[in-house]
C-alpha positions, -999 to 999 in steps of 0.1 A, spaced: -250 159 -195 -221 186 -192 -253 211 -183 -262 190 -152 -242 193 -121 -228 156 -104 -206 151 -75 -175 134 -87 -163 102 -71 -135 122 -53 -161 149 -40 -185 126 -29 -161 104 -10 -159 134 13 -193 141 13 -208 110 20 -193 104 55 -211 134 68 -242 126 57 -272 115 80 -277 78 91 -305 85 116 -331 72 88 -364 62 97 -393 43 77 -384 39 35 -347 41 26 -336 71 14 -336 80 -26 -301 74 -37 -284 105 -16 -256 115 -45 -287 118 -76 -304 139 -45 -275 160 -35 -265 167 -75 -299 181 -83 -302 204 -50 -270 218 -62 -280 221 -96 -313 241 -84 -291 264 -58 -264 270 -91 -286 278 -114 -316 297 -97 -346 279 -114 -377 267 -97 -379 237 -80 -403 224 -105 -377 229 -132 -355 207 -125 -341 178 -152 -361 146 -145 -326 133 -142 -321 142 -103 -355 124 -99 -390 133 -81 -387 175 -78 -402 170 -46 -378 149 -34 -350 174 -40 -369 199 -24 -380 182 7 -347 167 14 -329 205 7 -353 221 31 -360 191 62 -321 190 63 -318 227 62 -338 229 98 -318 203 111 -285 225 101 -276 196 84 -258 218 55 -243 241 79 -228 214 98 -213 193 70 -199 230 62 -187 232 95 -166 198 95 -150 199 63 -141 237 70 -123 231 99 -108 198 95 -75 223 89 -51 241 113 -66 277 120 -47 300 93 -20 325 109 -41 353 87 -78 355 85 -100 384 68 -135 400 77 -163 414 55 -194 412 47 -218 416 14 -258 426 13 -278 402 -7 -313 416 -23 -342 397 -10 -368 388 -35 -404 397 -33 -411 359 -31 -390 352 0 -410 378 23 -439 365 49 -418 343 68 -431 335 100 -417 353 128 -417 387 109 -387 402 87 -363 407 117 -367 370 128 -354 357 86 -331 386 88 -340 411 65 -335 443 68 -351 477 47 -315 498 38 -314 524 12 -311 502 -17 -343 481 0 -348 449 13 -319 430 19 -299 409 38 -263 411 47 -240 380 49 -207 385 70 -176 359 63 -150 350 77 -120 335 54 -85 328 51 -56 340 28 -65 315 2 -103 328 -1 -120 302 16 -146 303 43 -144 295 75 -172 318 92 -207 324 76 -233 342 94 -264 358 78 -276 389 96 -305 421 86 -292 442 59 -289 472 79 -269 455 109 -235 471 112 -204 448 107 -183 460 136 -214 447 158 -212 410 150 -174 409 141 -168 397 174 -197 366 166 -178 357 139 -144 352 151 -155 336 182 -165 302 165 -130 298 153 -95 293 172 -73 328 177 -52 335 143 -22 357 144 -37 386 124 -71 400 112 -75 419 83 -107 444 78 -115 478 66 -122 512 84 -157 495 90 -143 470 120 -128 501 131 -136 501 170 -118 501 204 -139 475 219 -129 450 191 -95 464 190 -88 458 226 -106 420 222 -82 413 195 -52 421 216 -67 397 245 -65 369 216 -30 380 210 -41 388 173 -31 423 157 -56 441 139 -45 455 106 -73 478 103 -66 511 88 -81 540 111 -110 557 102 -97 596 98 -122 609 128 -102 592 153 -86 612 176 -60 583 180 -46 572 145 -34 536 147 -4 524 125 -17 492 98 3 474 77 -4 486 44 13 456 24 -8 433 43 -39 454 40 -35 453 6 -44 414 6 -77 422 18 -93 418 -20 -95 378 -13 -121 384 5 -139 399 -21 -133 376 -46 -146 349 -20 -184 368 -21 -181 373 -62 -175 335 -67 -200 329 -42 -225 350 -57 -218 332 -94 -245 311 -79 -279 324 -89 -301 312 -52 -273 329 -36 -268 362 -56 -304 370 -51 -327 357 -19 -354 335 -28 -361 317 3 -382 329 29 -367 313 64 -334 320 73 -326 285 77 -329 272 44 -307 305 27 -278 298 53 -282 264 42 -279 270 7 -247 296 12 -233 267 33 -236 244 4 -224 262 -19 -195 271 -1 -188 234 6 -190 230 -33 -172 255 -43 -143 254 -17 -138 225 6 -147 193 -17 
């Protein structure tokens, strides 16, 4: 049983709350069996149809993964157990490209619409974060791979309170986001990029920090649906990155 994934009691007391209760016809299958075996699937990268008999009917977990997906029911459990907490004085921005399988292209609406993007290393799709000095995400926002970072930054940060400072690399180096900082009244610490006519002083201690971040996508990325796109629409990846992140970091 140690190769099977289970929500412990202490996990799913969280959990549970936040689940649906707008259930029409049949009761739902017993939600914590359901919930263990989608996570198991998005951990371990394996077909629906592989999964151990113990999570029940495979088409269970996959129906329930995907109709709840659509309904942002991942993201929004995501949502309320990230920001049950204070906002964080320090927050940090990045973002990581994800390779998109051949499996997960013809999604209706075109490749723009399930954003994915053709960059130099091919398909992908680029996944920006927001997170605090602990590693743990706050922001998640899926985007084309060849989407620059500096042009959603502002996106991000948006759907959270004001913090006191943002940390980012020469990449989130621009004026406008710069000068929409300072109307925040958060300082940048975002080392100049060495074309700017204007060099602006960063704190290099503080910079230095900025590796959380990093580890954040690597342990996120431990998880084999996540480390490589399988899924065609948009919806149900940002649902499994949101799940995963819940797992991982807020249960």
């Amino acid at each position: 049983m140690s190769d099977f994934f289970w929500f412990s009691d202490a996990q799913w007391a969280r959990i549970e709350p936040l689940l649906p209760t707008d259930v029409r016809g049949k009761k739902r299958v017993d939600d914590r069996r359901v919930l263990s075996g989608i996570v198991h699937a998005l951990r371990c990268g394996g077909r629906w149809t592989d999964c151990a008999g113990v999570y029940g009917p495979k088409k269970t977990l996959y129906n329930r993964f995907v109709r709840w997906a659509e309904r942002g029911i991942w993201e929004d459990i995501f949502s309320a157990l990230a920001g049950a907490e204070d906002a964080p004085d320090r927050v940090f921005i990045d973002s990581t490209c994800i390779k998109v399988h051949r499996c997960a292209g013809g999604g209706k609406g075109g490749p723009l619409a399930h954003g994915v993007g053709l960059t130099k290393g091919g398909r992908n799709t680029k996944l920006h974060a927001v997170c605090d000095a602990k590693g743990r995400p706050l922001v998640l926002l899926l985007t084309p791979g060849n989407v620059h970072d500096c042009k959603v930054a502002q996106l991000c940060l948006e759907a959270m309170p004001p913090s006191a400072e943002l940390v980012a690399d020469k990449g989130y180096d621009s004026l406008a986001l710069r000068e929409w900082l300072a109307g925040r009244g958060t300082q940048a610490v975002i080392p100049p990029r060495k074309s700017r006519k204007i060099q602006y002083d960063d704190d290099a201690a503080i910079y230095r920090q900025r590796n959380v971040i990093k580890r954040m996508f690597r342990r996120l990325k431990d998880w084999r649906r996540i480390a490589t796109r399988f899924d065609r629409n948009i919806k149900s990846f940002i649902g499994a990155i949101a799940l995963a992140a819940t797992v991982i970091w807020w249960l």
